[in-house]
N, C-alpha and C positions, 0 to 999 in steps of 0.2 A: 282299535283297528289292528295292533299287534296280535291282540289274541285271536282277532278274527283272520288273518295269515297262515298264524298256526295252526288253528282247528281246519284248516282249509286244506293245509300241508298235508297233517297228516291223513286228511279223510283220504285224498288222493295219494297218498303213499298207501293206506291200507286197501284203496281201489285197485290199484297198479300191482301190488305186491296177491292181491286174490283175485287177480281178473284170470289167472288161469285154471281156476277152478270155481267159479262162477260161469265158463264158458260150456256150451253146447256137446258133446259128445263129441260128433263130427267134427266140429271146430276145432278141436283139441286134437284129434286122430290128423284132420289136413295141417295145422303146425306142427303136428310130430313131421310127418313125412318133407314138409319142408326144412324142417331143423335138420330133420336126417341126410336131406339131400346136398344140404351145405356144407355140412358134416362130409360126406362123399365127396365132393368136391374138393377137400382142403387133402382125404387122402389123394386123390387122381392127381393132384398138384404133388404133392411128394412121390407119386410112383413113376411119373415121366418125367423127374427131373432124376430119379434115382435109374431109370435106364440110360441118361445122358452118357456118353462118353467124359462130359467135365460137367458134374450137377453144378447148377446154380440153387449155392444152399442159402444166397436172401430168400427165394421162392419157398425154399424150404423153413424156414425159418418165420416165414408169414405163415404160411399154412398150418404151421405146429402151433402158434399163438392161436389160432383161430380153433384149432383141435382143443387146447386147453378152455378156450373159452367154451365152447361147447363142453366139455366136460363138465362144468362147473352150471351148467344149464341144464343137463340132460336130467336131473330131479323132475323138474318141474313139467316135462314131457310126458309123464305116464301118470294123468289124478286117474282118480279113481272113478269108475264111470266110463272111461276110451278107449276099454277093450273090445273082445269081441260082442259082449253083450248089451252095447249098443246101438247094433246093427250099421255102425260104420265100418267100412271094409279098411281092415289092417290085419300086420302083421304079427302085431304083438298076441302071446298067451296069455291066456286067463293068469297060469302060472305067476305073472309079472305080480300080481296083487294079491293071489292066494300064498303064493310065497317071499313076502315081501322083505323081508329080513336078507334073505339069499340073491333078491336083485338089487338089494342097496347094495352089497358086498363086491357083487361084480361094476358095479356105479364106482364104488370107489376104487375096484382095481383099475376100471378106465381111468379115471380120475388123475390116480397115482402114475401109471405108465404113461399119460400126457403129459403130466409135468417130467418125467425120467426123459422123453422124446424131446422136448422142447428145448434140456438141459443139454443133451445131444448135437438139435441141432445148432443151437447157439455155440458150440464148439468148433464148428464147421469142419470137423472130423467125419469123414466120409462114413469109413466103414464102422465108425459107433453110430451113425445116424441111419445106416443100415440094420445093422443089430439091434438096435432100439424101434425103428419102424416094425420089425417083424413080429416083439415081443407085443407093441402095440397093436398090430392086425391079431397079435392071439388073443387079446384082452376081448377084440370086438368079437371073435367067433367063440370064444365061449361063451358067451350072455346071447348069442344069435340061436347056439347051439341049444340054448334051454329055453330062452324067453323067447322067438323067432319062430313063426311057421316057416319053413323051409322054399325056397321060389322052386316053381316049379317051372 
């Protein structure tokens, strides 16, 4: 019975860990854009508390937790197969996979400037969690700037 737990475990640990590349084209482009929008969401959380006259840097401090978390997920947003070439509408370039070495690199400078923001804002130092907010919106526009069709 023990082993039958385990064979069981891990089938569904290796189900769970490749369901996102096992999934649909499409399916994979609509959880990008929802990961992204969450993602947006934790910055819009830190940009109106950073116009506050007195930020509330608990707010801040969720959101940056929630920014690293995302970071450390956004791997698994782009398999291969949920670009433009499979006729689901996104925004991502081909670029993302034909140059795939170059968008791990900006993955991991996101990566790194979320945990630098995070460490920021758990300091509840205004103006480092300023300066480190901004270093972070660079991390996002450079990878927008290359891998990103531009909104029109």
């Amino acid at each position: 019975m023990l082993r039958l737990k385990s064979c069981l475990t891990v089938f569904l640990g290796c189900t769970l860990a490749a369901s996102p590349l096992l999934a649909a084209p499409a399916d994979s482009v609509r959880m990008r854009i929802a990961e992204f929008r969450e993602l947006g969401a934790s910055f819009k959380t830190v940009n109106d508390a950073m116009r506050s006259p007195s930020p509330q840097t608990m707010l801040i401090q969720i959101a940056a937790r929630q920014i690293v978390n995302s970071s450390k997920q956004i791997y698994l947003w782009f398999p291969a197969g949920s670009g433009p070439e499979s006729g689901a509408k996104t925004k991502a370039k081909p670029e993302i996979w034909k140059q795939a070495a170059k968008f791990k690199l900006a993955q991991d400078a996101f990566g790194k400037q979320a945990l630098a923001f995070q460490r920021a804002a758990g300091s509840g130092n205004v103006a480092m969690i300023q300066a480190e907010s901004r270093k972070l919106g660079a991390t996002c526009k450079g990878c927008h700037d290359t891998f990103r069709t531009p909104d029109n």
